[in-house]
C-alpha positions in Angstrom: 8.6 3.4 -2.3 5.0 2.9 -2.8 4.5 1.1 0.7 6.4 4.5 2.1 3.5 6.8 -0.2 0.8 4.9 1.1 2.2 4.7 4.6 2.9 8.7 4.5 6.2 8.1 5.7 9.7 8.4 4.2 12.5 5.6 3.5 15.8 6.4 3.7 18.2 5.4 0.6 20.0 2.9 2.4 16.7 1.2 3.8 16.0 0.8 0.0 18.6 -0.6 -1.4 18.1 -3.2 1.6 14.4 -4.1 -0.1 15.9 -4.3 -3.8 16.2 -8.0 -4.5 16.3 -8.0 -7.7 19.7 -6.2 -8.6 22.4 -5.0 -6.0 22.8 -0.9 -5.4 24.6 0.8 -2.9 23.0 4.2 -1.0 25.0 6.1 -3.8 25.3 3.7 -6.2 24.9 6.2 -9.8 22.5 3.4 -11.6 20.9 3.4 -8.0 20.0 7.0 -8.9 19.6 6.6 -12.5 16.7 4.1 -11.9 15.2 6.6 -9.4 15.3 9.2 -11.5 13.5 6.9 -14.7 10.7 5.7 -11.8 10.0 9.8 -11.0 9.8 10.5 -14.2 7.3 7.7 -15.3 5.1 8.9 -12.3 5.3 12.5 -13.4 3.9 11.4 -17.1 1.2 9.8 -15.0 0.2 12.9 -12.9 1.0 11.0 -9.4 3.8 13.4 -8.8 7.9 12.4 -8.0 7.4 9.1 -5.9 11.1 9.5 -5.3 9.8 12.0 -3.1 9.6 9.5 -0.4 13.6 8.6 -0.4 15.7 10.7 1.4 18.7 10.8 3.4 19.9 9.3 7.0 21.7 12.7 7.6 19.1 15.4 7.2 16.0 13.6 6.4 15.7 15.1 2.9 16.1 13.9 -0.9 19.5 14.1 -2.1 20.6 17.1 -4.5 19.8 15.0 -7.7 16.3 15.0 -6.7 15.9 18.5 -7.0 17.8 18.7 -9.8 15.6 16.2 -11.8 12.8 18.2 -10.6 13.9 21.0 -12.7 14.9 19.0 -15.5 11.1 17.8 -15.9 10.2 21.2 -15.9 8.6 21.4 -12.0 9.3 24.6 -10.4 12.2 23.7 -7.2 13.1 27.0 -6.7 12.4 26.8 -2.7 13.4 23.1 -2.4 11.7 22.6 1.2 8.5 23.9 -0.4 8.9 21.8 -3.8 9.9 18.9 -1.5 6.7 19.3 0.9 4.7 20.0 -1.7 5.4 16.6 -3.6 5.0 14.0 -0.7 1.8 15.7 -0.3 0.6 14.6 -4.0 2.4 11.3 -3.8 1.3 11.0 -0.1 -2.6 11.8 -1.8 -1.6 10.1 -5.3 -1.1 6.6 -3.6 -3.5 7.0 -0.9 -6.6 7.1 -3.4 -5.0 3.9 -5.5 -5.2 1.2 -2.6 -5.5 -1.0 -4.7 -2.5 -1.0 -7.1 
């Protein structure tokens, strides 16, 4: 995910569960998601915004429903999800792009 924030680009789930060495997950594997949503919320405490931002799916090229509804859940304002959405990568995008070297 943080090669995909620095890279501005996206990753689809399934092309991430392909990098994940450490532990096997499915695209829609629930502890897949569960472990997203801990990682988003760490980077929220931190002020870099919902890295998770950069996951979305093959079919529509957008983070799956959990996102947003995390989003809420940590208090962020996903009212207009394609707004929330945008909004997000652009502080990850900016977040990562100013800490090269982490």
């Amino acid at each position: 995910m943080v090669t995909a924030a620095r890279q501005e680009t996206t990753i689809s789930y399934s092309d991430l569960v392909k990098q994940i060495q450490a532990i096997q997950f499915e695209p829609h594997d629930f502890n897949l998601f569960h472990l997203l949503g801990q990682i988003s919320t760490r980077e929220v405490e931190e002020g870099r915004g919902m890295l998770t931002a950069v996951v979305v799916t093959q079919d529509d090229g957008l983070p799956g429903q959990g996102y947003f509804h995390l989003a809420s859940q940590l208090g962020l304002d996903a009212s207009n999800p394609d707004a929330f959405w945008v909004s997000e990568l652009r502080k990850v995008y900016s977040s990562w792009r100013e800490s090269k070297a982490r």
